[in-house]
C-alpha positions as CSV (number, residue, x, y, z in Angstrom):
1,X,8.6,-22.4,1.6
2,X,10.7,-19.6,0.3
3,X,14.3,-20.1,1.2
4,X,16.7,-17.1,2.6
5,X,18.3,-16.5,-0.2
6,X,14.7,-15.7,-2.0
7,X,13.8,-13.3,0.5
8,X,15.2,-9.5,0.9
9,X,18.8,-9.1,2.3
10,X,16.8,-6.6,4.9
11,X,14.6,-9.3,6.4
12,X,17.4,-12.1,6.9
13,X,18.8,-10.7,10.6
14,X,14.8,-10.2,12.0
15,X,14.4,-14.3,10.5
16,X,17.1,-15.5,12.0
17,X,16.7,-13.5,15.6
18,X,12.9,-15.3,15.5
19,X,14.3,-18.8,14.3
20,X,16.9,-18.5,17.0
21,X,14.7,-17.7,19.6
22,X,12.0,-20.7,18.4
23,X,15.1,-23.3,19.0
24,X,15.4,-21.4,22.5
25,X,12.2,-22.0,23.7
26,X,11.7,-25.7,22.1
27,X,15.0,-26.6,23.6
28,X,14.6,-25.0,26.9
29,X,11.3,-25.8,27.8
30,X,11.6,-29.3,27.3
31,X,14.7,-29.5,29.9
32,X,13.0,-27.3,32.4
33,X,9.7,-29.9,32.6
34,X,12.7,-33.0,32.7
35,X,15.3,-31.6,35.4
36,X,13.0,-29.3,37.7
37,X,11.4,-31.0,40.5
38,X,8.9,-29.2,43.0
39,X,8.8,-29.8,46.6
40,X,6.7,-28.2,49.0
41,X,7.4,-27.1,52.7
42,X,4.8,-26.5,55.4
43,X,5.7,-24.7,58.0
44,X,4.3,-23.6,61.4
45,X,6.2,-21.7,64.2
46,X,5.2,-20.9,67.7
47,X,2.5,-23.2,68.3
48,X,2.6,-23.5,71.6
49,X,0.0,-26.1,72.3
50,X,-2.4,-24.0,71.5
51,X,-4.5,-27.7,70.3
52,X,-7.7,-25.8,70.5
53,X,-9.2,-22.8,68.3
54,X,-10.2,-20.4,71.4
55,X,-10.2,-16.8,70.5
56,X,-7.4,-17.3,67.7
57,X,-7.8,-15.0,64.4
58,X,-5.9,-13.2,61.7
59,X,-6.3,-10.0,60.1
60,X,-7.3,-9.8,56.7
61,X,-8.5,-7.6,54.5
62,X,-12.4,-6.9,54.7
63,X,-14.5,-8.4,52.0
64,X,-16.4,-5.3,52.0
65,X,-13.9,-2.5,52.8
66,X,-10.5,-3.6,51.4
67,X,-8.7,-1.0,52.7
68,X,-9.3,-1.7,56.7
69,X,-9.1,-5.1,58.4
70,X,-11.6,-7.7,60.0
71,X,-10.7,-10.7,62.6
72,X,-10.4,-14.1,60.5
73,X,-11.2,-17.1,63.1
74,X,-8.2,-19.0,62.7
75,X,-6.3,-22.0,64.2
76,X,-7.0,-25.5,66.2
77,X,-5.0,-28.2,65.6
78,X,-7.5,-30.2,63.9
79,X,-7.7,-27.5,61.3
80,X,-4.7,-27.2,60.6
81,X,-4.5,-30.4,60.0
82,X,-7.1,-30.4,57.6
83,X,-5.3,-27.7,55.5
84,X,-2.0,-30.1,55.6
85,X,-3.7,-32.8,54.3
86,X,-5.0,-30.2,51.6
87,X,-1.6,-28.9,51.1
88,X,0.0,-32.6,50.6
89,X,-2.8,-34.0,48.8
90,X,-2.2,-31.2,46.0
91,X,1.3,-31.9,46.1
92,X,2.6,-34.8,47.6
93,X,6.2,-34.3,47.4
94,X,6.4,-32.1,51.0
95,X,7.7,-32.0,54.2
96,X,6.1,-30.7,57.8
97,X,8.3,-28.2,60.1
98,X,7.6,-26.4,63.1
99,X,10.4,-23.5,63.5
100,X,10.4,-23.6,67.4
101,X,8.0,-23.2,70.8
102,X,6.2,-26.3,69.8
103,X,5.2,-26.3,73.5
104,X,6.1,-24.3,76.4
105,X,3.5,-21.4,78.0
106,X,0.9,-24.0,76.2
107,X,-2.8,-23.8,77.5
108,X,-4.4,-25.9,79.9
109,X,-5.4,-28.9,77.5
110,X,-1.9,-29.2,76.4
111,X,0.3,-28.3,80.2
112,X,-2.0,-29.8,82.1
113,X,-0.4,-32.8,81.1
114,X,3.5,-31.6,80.1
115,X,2.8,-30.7,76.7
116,X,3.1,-34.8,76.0
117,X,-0.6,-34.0,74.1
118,X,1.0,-31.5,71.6
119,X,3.9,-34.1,70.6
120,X,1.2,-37.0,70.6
121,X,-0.7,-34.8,67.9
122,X,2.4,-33.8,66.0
123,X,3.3,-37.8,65.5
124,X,-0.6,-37.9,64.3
125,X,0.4,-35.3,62.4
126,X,3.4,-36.8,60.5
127,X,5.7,-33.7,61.3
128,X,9.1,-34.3,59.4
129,X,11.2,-31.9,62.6
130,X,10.9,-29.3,64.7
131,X,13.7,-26.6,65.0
132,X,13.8,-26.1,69.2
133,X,12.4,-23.1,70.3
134,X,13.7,-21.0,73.6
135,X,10.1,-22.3,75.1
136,X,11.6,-26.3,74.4
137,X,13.8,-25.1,77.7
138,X,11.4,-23.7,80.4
139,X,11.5,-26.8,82.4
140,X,15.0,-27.5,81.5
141,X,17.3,-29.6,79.6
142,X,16.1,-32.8,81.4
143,X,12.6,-32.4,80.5
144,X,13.1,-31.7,77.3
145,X,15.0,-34.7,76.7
146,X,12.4,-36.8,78.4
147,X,10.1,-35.2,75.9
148,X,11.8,-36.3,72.8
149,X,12.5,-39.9,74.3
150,X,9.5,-40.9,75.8
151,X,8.6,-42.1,79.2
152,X,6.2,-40.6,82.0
153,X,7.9,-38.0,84.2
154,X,9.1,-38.7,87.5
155,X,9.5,-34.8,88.7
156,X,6.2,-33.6,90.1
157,X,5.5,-30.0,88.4
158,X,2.6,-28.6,90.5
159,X,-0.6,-30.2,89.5
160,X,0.3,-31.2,86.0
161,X,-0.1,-35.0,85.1
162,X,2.2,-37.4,82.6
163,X,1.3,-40.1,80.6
164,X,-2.6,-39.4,80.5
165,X,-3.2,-40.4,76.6
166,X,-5.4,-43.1,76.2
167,X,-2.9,-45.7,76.1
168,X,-1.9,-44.3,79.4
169,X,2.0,-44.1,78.4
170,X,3.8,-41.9,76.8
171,X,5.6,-42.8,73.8
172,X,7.7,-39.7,73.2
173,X,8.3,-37.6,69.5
174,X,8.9,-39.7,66.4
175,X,10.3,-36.6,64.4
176,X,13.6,-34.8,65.9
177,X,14.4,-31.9,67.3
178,X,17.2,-29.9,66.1
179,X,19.7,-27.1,67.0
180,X,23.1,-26.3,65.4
181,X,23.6,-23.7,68.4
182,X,23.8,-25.1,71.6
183,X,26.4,-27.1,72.5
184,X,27.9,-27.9,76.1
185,X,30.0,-25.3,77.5
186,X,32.6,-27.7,78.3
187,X,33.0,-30.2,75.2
188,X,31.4,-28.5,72.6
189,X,29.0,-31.7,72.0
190,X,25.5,-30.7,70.5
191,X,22.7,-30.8,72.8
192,X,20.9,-31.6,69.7
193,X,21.0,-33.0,66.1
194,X,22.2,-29.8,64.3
195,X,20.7,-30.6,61.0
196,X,17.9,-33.4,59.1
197,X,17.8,-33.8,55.7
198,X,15.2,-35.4,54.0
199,X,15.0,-37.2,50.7
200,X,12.0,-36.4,48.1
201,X,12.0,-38.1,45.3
202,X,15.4,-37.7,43.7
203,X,16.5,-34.7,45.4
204,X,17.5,-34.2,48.8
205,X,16.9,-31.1,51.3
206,X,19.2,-29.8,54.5
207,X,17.5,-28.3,57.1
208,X,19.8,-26.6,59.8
209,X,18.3,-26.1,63.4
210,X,19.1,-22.9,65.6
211,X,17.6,-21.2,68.9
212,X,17.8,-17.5,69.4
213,X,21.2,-16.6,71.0
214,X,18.7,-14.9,73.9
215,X,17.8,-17.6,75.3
216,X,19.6,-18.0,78.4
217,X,18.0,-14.6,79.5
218,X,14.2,-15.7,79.0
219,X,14.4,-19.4,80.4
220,X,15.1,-20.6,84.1
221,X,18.8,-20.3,84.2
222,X,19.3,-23.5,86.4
223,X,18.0,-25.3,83.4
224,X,20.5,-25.0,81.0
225,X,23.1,-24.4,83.5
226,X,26.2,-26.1,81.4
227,X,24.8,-25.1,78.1
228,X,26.2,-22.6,75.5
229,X,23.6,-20.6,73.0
230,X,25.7,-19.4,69.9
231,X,25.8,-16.9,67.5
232,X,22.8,-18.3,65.3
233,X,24.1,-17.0,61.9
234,X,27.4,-18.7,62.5
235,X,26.0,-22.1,62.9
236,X,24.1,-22.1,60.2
237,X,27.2,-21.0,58.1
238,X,28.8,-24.0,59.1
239,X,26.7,-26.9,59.0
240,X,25.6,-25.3,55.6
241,X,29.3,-25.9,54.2
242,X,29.4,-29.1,55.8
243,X,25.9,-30.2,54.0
244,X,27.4,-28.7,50.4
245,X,31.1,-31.0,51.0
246,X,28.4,-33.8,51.6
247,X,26.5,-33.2,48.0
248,X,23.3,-31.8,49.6
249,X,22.6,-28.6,47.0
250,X,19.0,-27.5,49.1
251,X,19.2,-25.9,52.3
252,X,16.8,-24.4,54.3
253,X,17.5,-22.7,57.8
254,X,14.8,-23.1,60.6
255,X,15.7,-20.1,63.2
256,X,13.7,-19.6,65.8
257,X,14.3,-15.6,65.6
258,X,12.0,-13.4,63.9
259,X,11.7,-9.8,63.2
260,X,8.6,-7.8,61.9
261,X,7.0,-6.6,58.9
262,X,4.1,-3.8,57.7
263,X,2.2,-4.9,54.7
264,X,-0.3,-7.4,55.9
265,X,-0.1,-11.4,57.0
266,X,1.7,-12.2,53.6
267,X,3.3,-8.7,52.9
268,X,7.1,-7.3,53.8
269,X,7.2,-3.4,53.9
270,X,9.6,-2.0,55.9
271,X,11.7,-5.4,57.5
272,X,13.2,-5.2,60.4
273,X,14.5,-6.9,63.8
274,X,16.9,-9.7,64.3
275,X,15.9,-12.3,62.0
276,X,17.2,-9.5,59.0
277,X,20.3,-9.3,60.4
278,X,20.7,-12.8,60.7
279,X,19.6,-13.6,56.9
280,X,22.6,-10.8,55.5
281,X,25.0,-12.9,57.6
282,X,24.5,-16.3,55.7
283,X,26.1,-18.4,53.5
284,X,24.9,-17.9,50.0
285,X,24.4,-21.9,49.7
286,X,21.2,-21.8,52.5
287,X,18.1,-21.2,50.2
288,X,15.4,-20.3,52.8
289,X,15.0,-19.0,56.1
290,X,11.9,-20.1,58.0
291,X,11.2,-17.9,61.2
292,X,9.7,-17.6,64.5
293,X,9.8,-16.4,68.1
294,X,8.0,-12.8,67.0
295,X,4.1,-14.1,66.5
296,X,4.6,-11.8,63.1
297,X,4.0,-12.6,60.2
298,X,5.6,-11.2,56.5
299,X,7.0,-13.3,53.4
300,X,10.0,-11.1,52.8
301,X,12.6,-12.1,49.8
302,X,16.2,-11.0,51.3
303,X,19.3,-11.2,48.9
304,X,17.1,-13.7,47.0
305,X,16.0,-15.7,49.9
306,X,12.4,-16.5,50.9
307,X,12.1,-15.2,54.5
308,X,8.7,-16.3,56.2
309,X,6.9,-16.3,59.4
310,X,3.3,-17.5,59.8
311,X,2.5,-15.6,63.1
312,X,1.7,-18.3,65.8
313,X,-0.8,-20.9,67.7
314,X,-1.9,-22.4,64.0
315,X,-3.0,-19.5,62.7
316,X,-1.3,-19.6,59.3
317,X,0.7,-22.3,57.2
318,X,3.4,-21.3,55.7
319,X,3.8,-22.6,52.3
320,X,6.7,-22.7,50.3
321,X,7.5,-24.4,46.4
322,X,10.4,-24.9,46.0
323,X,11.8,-25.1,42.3
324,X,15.0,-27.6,42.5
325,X,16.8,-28.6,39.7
326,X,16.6,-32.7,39.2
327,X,20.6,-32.6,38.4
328,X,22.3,-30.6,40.4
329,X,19.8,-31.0,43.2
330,X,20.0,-27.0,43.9
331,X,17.7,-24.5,44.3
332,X,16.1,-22.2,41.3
333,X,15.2,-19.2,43.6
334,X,13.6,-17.2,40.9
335,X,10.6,-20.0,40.5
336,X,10.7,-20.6,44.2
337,X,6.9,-19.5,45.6
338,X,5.8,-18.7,49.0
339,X,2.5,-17.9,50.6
340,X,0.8,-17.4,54.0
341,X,-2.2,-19.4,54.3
342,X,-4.7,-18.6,56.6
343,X,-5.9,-21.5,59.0
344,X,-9.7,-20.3,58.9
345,X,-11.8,-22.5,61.0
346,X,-15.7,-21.6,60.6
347,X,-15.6,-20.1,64.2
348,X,-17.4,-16.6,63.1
349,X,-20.5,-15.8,61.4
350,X,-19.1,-13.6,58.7
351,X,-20.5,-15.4,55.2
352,X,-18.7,-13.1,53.3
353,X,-15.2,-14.2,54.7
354,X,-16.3,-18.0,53.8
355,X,-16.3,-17.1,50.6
356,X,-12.3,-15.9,50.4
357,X,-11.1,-18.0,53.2
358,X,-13.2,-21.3,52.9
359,X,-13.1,-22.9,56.4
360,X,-10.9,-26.2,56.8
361,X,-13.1,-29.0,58.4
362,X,-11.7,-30.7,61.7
363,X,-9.9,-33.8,61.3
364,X,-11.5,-36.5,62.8
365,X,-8.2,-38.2,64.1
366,X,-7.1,-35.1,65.5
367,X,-10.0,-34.4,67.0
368,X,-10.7,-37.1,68.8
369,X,-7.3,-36.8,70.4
370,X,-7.9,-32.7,71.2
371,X,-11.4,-34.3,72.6
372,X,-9.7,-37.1,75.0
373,X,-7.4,-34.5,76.9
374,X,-10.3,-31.6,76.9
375,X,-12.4,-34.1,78.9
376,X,-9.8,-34.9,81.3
377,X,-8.7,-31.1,81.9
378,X,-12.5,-29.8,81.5
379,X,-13.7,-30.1,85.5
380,X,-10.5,-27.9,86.3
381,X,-10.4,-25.8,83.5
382,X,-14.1,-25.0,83.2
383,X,-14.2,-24.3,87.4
384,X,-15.5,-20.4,87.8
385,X,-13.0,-18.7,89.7
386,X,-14.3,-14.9,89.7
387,X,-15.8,-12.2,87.3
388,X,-14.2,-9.2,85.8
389,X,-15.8,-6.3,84.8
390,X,-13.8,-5.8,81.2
391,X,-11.0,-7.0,79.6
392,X,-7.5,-7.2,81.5
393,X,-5.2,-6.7,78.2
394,X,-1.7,-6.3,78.1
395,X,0.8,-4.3,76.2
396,X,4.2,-5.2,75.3
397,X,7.0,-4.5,78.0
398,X,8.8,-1.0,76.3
399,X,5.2,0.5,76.7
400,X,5.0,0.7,80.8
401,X,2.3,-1.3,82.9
402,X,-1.4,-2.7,81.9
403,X,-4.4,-3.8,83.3
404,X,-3.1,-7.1,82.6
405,X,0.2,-6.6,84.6
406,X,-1.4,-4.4,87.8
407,X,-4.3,-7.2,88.2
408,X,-1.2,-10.1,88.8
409,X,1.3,-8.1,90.3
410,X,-1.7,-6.9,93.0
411,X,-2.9,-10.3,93.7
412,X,0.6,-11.4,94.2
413,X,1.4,-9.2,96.8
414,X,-1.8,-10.2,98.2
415,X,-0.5,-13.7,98.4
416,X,2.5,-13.0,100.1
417,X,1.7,-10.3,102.0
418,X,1.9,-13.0,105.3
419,X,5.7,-13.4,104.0
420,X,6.2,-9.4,105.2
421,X,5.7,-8.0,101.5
422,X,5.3,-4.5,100.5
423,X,5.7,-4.7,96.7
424,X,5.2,-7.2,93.8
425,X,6.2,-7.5,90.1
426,X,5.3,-9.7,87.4
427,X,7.2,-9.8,84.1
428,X,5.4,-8.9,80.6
429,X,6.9,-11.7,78.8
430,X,4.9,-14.1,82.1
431,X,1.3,-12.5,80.7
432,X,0.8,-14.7,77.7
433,X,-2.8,-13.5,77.1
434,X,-5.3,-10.6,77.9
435,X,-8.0,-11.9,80.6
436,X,-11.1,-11.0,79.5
437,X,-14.9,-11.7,80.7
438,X,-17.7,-14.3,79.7
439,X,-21.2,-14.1,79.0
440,X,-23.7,-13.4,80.6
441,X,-22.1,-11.8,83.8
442,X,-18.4,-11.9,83.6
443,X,-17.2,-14.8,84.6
444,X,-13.4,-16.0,84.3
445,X,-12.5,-19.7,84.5
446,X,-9.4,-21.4,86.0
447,X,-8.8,-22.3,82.1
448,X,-8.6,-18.3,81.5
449,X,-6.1,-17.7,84.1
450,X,-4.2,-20.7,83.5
451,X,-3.8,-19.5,80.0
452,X,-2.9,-15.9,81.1
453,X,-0.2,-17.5,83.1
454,X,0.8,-20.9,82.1
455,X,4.2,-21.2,83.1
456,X,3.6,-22.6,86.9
457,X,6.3,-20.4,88.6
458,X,5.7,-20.5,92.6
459,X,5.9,-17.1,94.5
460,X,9.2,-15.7,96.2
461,X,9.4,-12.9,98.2
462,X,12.9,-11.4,99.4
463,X,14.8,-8.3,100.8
464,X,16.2,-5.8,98.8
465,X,17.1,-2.2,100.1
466,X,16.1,0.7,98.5
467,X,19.8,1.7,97.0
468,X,18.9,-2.1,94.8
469,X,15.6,-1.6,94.4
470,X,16.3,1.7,93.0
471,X,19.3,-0.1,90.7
472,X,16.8,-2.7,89.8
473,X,14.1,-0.1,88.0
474,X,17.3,2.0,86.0
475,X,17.9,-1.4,84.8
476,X,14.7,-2.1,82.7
477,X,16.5,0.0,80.3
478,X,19.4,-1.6,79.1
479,X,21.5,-1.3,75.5
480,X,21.2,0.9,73.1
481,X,18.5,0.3,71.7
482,X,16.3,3.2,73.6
483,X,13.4,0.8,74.8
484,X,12.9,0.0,78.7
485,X,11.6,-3.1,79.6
486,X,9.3,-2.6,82.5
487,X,8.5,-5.0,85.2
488,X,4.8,-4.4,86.3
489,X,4.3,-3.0,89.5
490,X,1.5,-3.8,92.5
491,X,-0.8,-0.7,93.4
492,X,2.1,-0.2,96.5
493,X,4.4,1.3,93.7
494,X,4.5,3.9,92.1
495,X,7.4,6.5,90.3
496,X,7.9,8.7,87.2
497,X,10.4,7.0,84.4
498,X,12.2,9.9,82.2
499,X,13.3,8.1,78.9
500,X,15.5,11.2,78.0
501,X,17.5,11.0,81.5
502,X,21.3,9.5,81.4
503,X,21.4,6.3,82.3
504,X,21.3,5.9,86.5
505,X,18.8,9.1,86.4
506,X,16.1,7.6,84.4
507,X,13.9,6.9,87.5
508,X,13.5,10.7,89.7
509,X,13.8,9.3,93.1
510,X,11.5,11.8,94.7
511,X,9.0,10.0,92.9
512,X,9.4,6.9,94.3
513,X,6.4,6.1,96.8
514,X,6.0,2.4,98.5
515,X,2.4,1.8,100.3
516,X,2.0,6.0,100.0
517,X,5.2,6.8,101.9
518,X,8.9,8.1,99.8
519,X,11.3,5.3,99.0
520,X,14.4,5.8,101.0
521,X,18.1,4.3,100.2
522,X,19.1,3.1,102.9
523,X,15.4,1.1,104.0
524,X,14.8,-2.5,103.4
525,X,12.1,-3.9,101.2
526,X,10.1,-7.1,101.3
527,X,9.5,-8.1,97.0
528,X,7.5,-10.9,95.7
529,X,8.7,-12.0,92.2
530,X,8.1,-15.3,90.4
531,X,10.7,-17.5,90.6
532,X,11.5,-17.0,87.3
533,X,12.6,-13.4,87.7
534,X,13.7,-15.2,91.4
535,X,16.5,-16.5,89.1
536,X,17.4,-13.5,87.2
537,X,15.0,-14.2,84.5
538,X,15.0,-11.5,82.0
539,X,18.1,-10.4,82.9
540,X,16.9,-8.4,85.7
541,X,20.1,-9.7,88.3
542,X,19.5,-7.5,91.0
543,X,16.6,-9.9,92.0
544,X,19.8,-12.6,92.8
545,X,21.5,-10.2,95.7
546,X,18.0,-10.3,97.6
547,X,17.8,-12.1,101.1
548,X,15.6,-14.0,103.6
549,X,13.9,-15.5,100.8
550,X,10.4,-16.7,101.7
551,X,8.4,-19.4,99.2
552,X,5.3,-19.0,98.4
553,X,1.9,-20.3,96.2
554,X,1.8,-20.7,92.7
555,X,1.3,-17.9,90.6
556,X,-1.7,-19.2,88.6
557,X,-3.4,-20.2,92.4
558,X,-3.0,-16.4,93.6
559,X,-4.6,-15.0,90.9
560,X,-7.4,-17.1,91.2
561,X,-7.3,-16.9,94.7
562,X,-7.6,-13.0,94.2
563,X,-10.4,-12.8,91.6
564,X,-12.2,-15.1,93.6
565,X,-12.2,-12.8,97.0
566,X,-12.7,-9.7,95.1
567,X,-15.5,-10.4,92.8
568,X,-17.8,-11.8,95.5
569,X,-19.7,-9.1,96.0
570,X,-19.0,-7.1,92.1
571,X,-16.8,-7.9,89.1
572,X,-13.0,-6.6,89.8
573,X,-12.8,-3.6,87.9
574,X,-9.9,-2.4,85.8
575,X,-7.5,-0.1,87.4
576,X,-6.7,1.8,84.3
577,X,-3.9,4.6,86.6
578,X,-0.7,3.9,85.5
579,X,2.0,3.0,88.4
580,X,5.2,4.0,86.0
581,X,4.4,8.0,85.4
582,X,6.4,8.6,81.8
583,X,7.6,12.1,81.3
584,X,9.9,13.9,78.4
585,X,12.0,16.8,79.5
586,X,8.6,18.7,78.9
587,X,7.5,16.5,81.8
588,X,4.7,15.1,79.2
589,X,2.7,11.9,79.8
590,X,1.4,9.6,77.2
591,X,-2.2,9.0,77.5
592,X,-3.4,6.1,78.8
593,X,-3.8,3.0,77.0
C-alpha cells in the first residue's frame, strides 16, 4: 500500500477527510449499538369502557382511492389486546398507559356494573398506569377511590350492580392512577400519586400525571367539592425538575388535554387547541407528551417532542420507541419513533383493507371476561324499547341543536311535564353517541339508549323567570373564543341566536316563543334539566338560582319511556327543524344539518 508521502501533494487533504470520516463511523457506531437502549410505550386514551367493538372504526385511506377515506372496523378490548401482546412480543422492553377516561360515560357492559369490569380487564391486561381523566370524577372523589382500592360499593347508583365478576368480589386496580394537579384546596396534599417511574432494563422512565384544569366545569361539582385542578403545564414543570434532582433523565407527560390535527389518524397539519399550548409551556427535560380528552388523533413533533393522541374507545395504539442513551439514561429525540396503529378487528367485509390493516384476533382471556359481563347485562341491554325511523346524530355543541339533542330534550319534558314543566334541555357533552336504527324494522334497544346516555343523571325540574332564562341562553356564549355552547332545547322552545350581536343581545327576545306563545321577563318558567346541569354543570350557573325544585326519573328511563309510547303505532321520525334560528347581520341561516 502506497504511503502518503508517495502519492500527490493534491490528493493528501481528500485522503485524510475519508480516513477521518472511516474512524468516525467505526468508532461511533460501535458506541451507539453499546449505550442506546430502546423502550417502547403503548398508549391508549379515552377508553371509556368501551370493552366491546360495536360500531367503532377509523378512517383510513381507501385501498382503492387513496385520496378519499373508507371506515376501518376498529377496537374491542380483546383486540387490542391482541395487538399489545404483538407490540411486546416484538419488543419486550415496554410499558402499557392509558392517558385518562379509562371509565366514565362507559357502555352498558362496563356501567352496568361501575366500570369495576374495565379495571378487572386492565389488571388482565398488565397496564403499567393510567393518567386520571376528568371522566375518573363523575361519581366523585369517593368512588373513585373505591375504584382504585377495591371493595363492592355501598352507594346504590340507580340500577347498576358491584362486585359481579365471577369471583363475585371486587379486587380493585393493581396499576395506579396518577395526577400531579389536583390537590386539596386546603393542604395542598395530592389527591393522587403525581408521578410512576418504571424501571426497564437499565434505564428508568418518569411519567408525570395531569387532568385538564376544566374539570370542575364538566363533572358533578359536589364531587370534588374540596378539590383544586391546577394549571396542567405547571405541574408537570415541577415534578419534572424533581424527577431530574432524583437522576431520572426520561420523562414522559400523560395529560389528559388534547387538541386537533388535519392530516389523517397519524398526520399533524395545522395543530391546534390546548394540548399545544400546554407542550410550549414545558420544561425542556419532559421528552413526550401523550394526550387525550379530544377523541383526535395526530403524531405531531413540537419543539422536538413527540405529541400523540390515538383517538378513543380502542381504536388506535399509540406506539412510541424510544431511543435512550444506556449512560446518561436520557432521551435521543432525533431516533425517537412514533406511530398510530390501527386496532382493526375483522368486523367488515372489505378484503382489500385485510390486506393493509391485518385484523388482530380476540384474546381468549379477554374475551372470556368481555363474555361473563355481556351475559349478565344482555336481558337488559338487548330489551327492545322502540323503533326510529333514521339515525338520531349529534353535532358538537358550537353548531346549535340535533336530532340527537331535540329527541332527549322532548322526551324529558315529557317525563316531567306532571312536575308543571314547559321546557327541557339536555347538554351536548350528556349525548355520547348518535342513536340510530336496527335491521329489519328499526328497532332501538335499552343497550342503544343507555349508551346514548350513560351517565345515570335523574331529572329536575325548577323555576326560573324569564329575565334568567333569558340570562341563561346569552350565557352559552362565553370567552373569547367566538363559539356558543348551546344547550338543546324541547320542541316548546324556540328563538333566533345572532353570533355577531354584543354580548347580552345575542338572543333577539321577540324571538323567544315557549309552547307557541312570546317569552315575557317578568313570567315564571317550569325547566327540566339533568341533574348534572342541576348543579351548574357546564358552567351554565343560572340553573343554581332556580326554585321549587321537583325530582324526577332517570334520564336514560324517559327516553326509553318516550320511544316506547311513540313508536307504537310508527317509527319516531326525525325532527330535522331547528329550535335555535342562527342569523348574521344579513339575517342568514345556515342550512340544516
Amino acid at each position: 500500500m502506497p504511503s502518503m508521502s508517495t502519492l500527490p501533494a493534491a490528493t493528501w487533504p481528500a485522503l485524510r477527510r475519508l480516513l477521518l470520516a472511516v474512524v468516525a463511523v467505526a468508532l461511533a457506531w460501535p458506541l451507539h449499538a453499546r449505550e442506546a437502549v430502546t423502550v417502547r410505550l403503548i398508549a391508549f386514551n379515552d377508553l371509556h369502557g368501551h370493552l366491546e367493538p360495536g360500531d367503532n372504526a377509523i378512517a383510513v385511506p381507501d385501498p382503492r382511492n387513496p385520496a378519499a377515506q373508507i371506515a376501518l372496523p376498529a377496537g374491542g378490548i380483546a383486540h387490542l389486546a391482541s395487538a399489545v401482546r404483538q407490540l411486546q412480543a416484538e419488543q419486550p422492553a415496554s410499558v402499557l398507559i392509558s392517558s385518562g377516561d379509562l371509565v366514565g360515560a362507559s357502555p352498558l357492559v362496563s356501567a352496568l356494573f361501575r366500570d369495576e369490569p374495565t379495571i378487572e380487564v386492565m389488571n388482565a391486561l398488565g397496564l403499567s398506569l393510567n393518567a386520571a381523566g376528568n371522566h375518573e370524577f363523575d361519581h366523585g372523589v369517593a368512588e373513585l377511590r373505591r375504584l382504585i382500592a377495591g371493595g363492592c360499593a355501598t352507594e346504590p347508583r340507580g340500577v347498576a350492580a358491584t362486585c359481579a365478576g365471577m369471583a363475585r368480589s371486587y379486587d380493585g386496580a393493581k396499576f395506579p392512577f396518577i395526577a400531579a394537579n389536583v390537590e386539596d384546596a386546603a393542604t395542598g396534599v395530592p389527591l393522587l400519586a403525581p408521578v410512576a417511574v418504571r424501571q426497564i432494563g437499565s434505564v428508568r422512565i418518569g411519567f408525570i400525571g395531569a387532568v385538564t384544569r376544566t374539570t370542575p366545569g364538566i363533572v358533578m361539582p359536589a364531587g370534588i367539592r374540596g378539590w383544586r385542578f391546577t394549571p396542567e403545564a405547571a405541574a408537570l414543570n415541577r415534578h419534572a425538575r424533581q424527577l431530574r434532582a432524583e437522576g431520572v433523565n426520561a420523562i414522559v407527560a400523560v395529560v389528559h388535554e388534547g387538541g386537533d390535527a388535519d392530516g389523517g389518524f397519524d398526520g399533524c397539519l395545522n395543530p391546534r387547541g390546548p394540548i399545544f399550548d400546554i407542550v410550549r409551556a414545558l420544561d425542556p427535560a419532559i421528552d413526550v407528551v401523550l394526550s387525550a380528552h379530544t377523541h383526535r388523533s395526530y403524531n405531531c413533533r413540537i419543539d422536538g417532542r413527540v405529541v400523540i393522541q390515538g383517538a378513543s374507545f380502542g381504536r388506535l395504539l399509540s406506539v412510541i420507541d424510544l431511543a435512550i442513551d444506556r449512560t446518561s439514561g436520557a432521551v435521543v429525540r432525533e431516533e425517537t419513533q412514533a406511530r398510530n396503529v390501527p386496532v382493526a378487528n375483522g368486523r367488515g367485509s372489505d378484503k382489500a383493507l385485510d390486506v393493509i390493516y391485518p385484523p388482530f384476533p380476540a384474546d381468549e382471556q379477554i374475551a372470556a371476561i368481555v363474555a361473563h359481563y355481556r351475559n349478565r347485562v344482555a336481558p337488559l341491554a338487548d330489551r327492545p324499547v322502540g323503533r326510529i325511523a333514521a339515525a338520531f346524530e349529534r353535532l358538537p355543541a358550537e353548531q346549535g341543536d340535533s336530532p340527537a339533542g331535540r329527541l332527549i330534550a322532548d322526551a324529558q319534558l315529557a317525563a316531567t311535564r306532571g312536575n308543571g314543566a314547559q321546557i327541557a334541555f339536555t347538554n351536548t357533552g350528556g349525548i355520547r353517541s348518535p342513536l340510530r336504527p336496527r335491521e329489519p324494522n328499526g328497532i332501538v334497544t335499552y343497550g342503544d339508549v343507555f349508551t346514548m346516555q350513560p351517565f345515570g343523571n335523574t331529572l329536575v325540574t325548577m323555576t326560573l323567570t324569564g329575565a334568567q332564562l333569558k340570562a341563561l341562553l346569552e350565557s352559552q356564549r362565553r370567552g373569547t373564543s367566538g363559539r356558543a355552547h348551546f344547550l338543546q332545547p324541547s320542541a316548546s322552545l324556540t328563538y333566533s341566536w345572532r353570533d355577531d350581536a354584543p354580548a347580552g343581545a345575542r338572543v333577539i327576545e321577540e324571538s323567544i316563543t315557549i309552547e307557541g306563545k312570546p317569552w315575557r321577563r317578568d313570567a315564571s318558567y317550569r325547566i327540566t334539566v339533568n341533574s348534572y346541569l342541576a348543579a351548574g354543570g357546564d358552567r351554565f350557573h343560572h340553573f343554581l338560582d332556580g326554585t321549587d325544585h321537583t325530582g324526577g326519573a332517570l334520564d336514560v328511563e324517559a327516553l326509553a319511556q318516550y320511544l316506547t309510547q311513540h313508536s307504537a303505532q310508527a317509527p319516531v321520525a326525525l325532527d330535522t327543524q331547528p329550535r335555535i334560528v342562527r342569523r348574521s347581520g344579513q339575517g342568514s341561516q345556515p342550512p340544516v344539518r
